[in-house]
N, C-alpha and C positions, 0 to 999 in steps of 0.2 A: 461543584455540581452535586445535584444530590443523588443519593443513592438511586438506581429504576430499583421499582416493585417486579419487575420480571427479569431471566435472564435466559439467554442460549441451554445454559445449564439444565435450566428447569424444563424446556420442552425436551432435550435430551432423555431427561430422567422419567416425566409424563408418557412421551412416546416408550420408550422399554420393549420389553417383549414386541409387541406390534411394529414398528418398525422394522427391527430384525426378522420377522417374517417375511416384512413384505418385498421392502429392497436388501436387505442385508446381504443377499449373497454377489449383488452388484457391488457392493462396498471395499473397497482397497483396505488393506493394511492401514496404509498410509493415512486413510480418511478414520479410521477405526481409533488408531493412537489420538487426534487431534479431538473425537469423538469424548474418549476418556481424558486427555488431558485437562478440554473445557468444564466437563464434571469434576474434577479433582483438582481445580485452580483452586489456591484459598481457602482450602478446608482442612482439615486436619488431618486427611490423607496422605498428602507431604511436609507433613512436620511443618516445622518453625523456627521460633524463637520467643525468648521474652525478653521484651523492652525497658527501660527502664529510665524515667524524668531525669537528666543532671539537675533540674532545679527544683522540683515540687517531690520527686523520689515516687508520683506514680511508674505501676506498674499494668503492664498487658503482655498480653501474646496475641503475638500476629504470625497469621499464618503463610507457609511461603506459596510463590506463584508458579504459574506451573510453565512460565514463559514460554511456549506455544505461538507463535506467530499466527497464529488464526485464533488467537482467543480473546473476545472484546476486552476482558476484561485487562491483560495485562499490555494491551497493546498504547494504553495509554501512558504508564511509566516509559514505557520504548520510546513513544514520539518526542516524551520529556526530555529525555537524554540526549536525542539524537536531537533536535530545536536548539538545545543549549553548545553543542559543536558548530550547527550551520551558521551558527550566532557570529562567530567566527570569522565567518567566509562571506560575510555579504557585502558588497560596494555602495559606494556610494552613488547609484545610477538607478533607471526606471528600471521595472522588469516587468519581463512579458510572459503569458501563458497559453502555451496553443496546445490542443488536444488531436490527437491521431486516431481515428476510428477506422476498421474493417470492414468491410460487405457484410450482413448477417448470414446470406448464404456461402462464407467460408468458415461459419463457426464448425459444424458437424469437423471438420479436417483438424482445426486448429484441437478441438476437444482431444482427439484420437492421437496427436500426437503433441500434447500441449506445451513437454519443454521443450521442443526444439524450433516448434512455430513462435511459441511466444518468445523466445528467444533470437529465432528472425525479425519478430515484432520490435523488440530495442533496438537489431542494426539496424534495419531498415532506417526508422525512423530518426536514428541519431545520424546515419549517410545522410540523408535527406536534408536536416538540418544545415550540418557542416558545409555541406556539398552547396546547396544555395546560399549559404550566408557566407561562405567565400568566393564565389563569383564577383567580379569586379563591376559586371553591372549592377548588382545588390547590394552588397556593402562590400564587401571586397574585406573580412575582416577573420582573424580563427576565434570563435566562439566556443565559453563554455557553458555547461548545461545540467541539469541531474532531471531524469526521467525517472515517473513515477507509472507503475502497472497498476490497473485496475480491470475486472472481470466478468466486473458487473453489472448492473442497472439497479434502479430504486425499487424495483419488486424482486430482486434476487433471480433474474432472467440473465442468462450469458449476453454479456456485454464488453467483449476485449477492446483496449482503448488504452490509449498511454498521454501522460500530464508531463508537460514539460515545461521545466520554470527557467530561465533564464536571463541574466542582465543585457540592457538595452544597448547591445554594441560587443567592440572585442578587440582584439587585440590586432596590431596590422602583421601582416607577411613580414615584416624586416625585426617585429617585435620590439620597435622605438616608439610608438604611439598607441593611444586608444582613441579608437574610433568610436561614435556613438551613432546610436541609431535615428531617425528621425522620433520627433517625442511623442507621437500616439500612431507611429508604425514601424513594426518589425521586422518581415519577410512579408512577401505577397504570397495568399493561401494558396489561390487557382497553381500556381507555381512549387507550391509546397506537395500539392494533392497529388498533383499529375507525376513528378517524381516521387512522392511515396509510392504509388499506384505502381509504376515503371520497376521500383526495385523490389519491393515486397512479392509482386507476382513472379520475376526473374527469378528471385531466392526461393519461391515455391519449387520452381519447373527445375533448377538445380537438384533442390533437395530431394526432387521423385527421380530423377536421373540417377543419381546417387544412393538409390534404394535403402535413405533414410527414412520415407513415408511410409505410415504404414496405414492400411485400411482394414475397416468391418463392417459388419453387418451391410447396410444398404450402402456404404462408401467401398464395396469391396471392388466393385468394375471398375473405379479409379485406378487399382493398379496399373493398368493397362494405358501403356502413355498414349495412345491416341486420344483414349476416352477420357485422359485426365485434362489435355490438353485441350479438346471442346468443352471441359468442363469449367476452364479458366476462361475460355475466350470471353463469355458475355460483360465479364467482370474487368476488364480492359478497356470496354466502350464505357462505363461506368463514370458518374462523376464520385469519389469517394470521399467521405468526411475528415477535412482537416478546419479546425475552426482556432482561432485566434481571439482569446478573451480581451475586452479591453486592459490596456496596465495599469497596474494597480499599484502606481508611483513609487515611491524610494522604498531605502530598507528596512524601516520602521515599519511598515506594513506586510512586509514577506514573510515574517514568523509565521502571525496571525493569516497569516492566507496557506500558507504552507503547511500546517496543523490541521486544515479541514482535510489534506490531501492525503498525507505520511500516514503510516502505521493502522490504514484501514482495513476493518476487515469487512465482508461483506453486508454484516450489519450490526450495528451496537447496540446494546441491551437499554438504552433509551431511546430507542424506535417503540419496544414493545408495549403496548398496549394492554393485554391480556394472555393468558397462556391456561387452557384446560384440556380435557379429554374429548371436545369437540372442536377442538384447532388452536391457534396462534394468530393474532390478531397484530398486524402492526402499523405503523404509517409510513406514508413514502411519499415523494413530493413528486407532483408529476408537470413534467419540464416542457412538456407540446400546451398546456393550458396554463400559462403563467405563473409556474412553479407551484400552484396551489396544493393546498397538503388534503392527501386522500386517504383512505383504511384498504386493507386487502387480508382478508383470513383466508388463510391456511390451515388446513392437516397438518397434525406434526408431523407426518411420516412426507408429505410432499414440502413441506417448512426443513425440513435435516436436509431430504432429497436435493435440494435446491441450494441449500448452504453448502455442500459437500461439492455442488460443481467447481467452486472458489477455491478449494482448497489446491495450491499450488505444489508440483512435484519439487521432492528434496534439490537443492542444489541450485534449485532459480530463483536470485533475489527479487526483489518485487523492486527496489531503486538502483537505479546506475545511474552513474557520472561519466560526463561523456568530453571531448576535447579539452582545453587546460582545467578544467576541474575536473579531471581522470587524474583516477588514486595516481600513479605513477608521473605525473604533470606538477599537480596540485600543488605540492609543496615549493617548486622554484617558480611558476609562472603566476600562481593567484599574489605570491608578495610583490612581482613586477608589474601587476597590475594594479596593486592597490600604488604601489610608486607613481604610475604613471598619472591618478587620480588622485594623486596628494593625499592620499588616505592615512592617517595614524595609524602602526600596527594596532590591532584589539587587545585590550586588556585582557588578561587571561582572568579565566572563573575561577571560584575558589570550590574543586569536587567535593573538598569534604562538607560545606553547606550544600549542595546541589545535593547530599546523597544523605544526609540527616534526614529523618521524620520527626514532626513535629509534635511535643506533646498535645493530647485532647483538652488537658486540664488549662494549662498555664501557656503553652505555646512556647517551653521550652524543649530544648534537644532531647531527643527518644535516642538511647545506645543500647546497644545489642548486650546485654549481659550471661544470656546463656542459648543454646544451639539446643533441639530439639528435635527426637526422631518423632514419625508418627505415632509409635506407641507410648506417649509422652503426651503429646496431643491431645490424641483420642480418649484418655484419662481421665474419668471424669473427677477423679482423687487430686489429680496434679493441679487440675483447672480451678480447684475451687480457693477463690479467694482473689483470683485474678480475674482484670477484663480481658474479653478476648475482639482481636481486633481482625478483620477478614474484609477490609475495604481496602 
């Protein structure tokens, strides 16, 4: 893919001073390091190294990443890594994809207390799962799964929603067979909705019992469990978004579909369009007029404002894995499964090709020959004579 002509970076670095004025004292810590980290991926602010051909004997320095889970840039070696383990783990069966969406008007709550909501967000929705897909009038089967978080929507408006991929079928109760599911159906939604709906609201009214909520500003008369409690009821009568993609057939095609999902971050620096001192221009696909691709500029300072809602607090992963693909599972029931489908075990990869970079010149092996602090880097005595590499 080629290089974009713009990046997150650059409107970081255009907005400046102005930004900080204007939202900055709204701004966390936490969104401030992610802030810096994006400007300081890749340059020679965090050092490097120099590389070195085994076969042609060029040389470069490349520079390191500043691995940031919110930063476009290096979130694409992370999906690489992680795609070549899922590689692993796949069966041979159809797999399905259904999406979990919220009320809009529970986002103000969920923002105000994001990891413990969005953390009710994965039980819920992995209960739900489980819970109907072993019912015996359903499939009567124990299913497993890996839930992906997302925050967003295609203009960078709070959009919490969860991605769940999973193979078509599961294992039985007595764990001697595999059951499959029918071939172009899964679970029924209406069935899926209405117990999402049942337990996400339960584990709100829990969680404000338990004076783990907390409120502000114009959420502050929520404290008050009467008024939280009319606060939930309309959203009960509600029908709430559970949608089920059609399958997207065997394991050959879950990489590649799973790769659009993994290791997103709000928005990737080939959306951008343009980037100056009178906004950020990007594009976004909009999914109510048959996905057609539209433009939307922005102010830098409402373009950061916006990207910073995404930013997830320490200690909440954005993937889990949920019944027999639960880390603690995984290892004895995914090979019973693969048994039960006559599957070969997978070949294992060879890390040390998967973690080589490849020369520019000749497309032979790039080795690390020497370690580099930033002020090594930043030199412009050091650099001369060598390429330098920051892709």
């Amino acid at each position: 893919m080629a290089r974009p002509l713009w990046e997150v970076a650059d409107v970081i670095r255009i907005a400046g001073s102005k930004f900080w004025d204007g939202v900055g004292r709204t701004v966390s810590w936490a969104q401030v390091k992610v802030l810096k980290a994006i400007v300081c991926c890749r340059t020679a602010a965090l050092g490097g190294h120099r590389d070195r051909c085994t076969c042609c004997g060029h040389e470069q320095i490349t520079f390191h990443s500043c691995r940031n889970r919110h930063c476009p840039k290096c979130q694409i070696n992370a999906r690489e890594k992680w795609l070549r383990k899922r590689q692993q783990e796949l069966l041979p069966v159809e797999y399905f994809h259904i999406i979990f969406s919220v009320p809009h008007g529970l986002i103000p709550i969920i923002w105000q207390n994001k990891k413990l909501v969005l953390s009710l967000l994965f039980q819920t929705t992995a209960a739900t799962l489980m819970e109907v897909a072993a019912d015996p009038k359903r499939l009567g089967v124990e299913i497993g799964f890996l839930c992906i978080l997302h925050t967003w929507g295609q203009t960078l408006q709070r959009h919490p929603h969860i991605h769940c991929v999973m193979p078509g079928g599961g294992l039985s109760p007595d764990h001697t067979r595999w059951i499959s599911s029918q071939r172009r159906f899964f679970l029924p939604v209406k069935v899926l909705s209405a117990e999402f709906r049942k337990k996400f609201l339960e584990s709100l009214k829990q969680a404000h019992c338990d004076n783990k909520l907390s409120f502000r500003g114009k959420c502050a008369p929520l404290a008050d469990s009467n008024a939280f409690a009319r606060f939930l009821d309309p959203f009960s009568k509600q029908k709430w978004v559970v949608y089920a993609k059609p399958p997207f057939g065997g394991a050959e095609h879950v990489l590649q579909y799973l790769a659009r999902y993994t290791h997103r971050v709000a928005i990737s620096n080939h959306r951008l369009l343009s980037v100056d001192q009178s906004g950020v221009t990007f594009q976004w696909r909009d999914y109510t007029h048959d996905r057609a691709q539209r433009m939307m500029t922005l102010s830098c300072e409402k373009f950061l404002q916006r990207f910073l809602w995404h930013v997830l607090p320490k200690g909440l992963p954005r993937i889990r894995y949920f019944g027999w693909l639960a880390n603690r599972r995984r290892g004895k029931l995914l090979p019973l499964c693969r048994t039960l489908l006559n599957q070969p075990a997978p070949a294992a990869n060879d890390p040390y090709a998967a973690q080589c970079a490849k020369c520019p010149r000749c497309q032979g092996r790039l080795i690390i020959v020497e370690q580099l602090r930033a002020v090594q880097t930043m030199s412009s005595a050091y650099r001369r004579g060598y390429a330098l590499d920051s892709s």
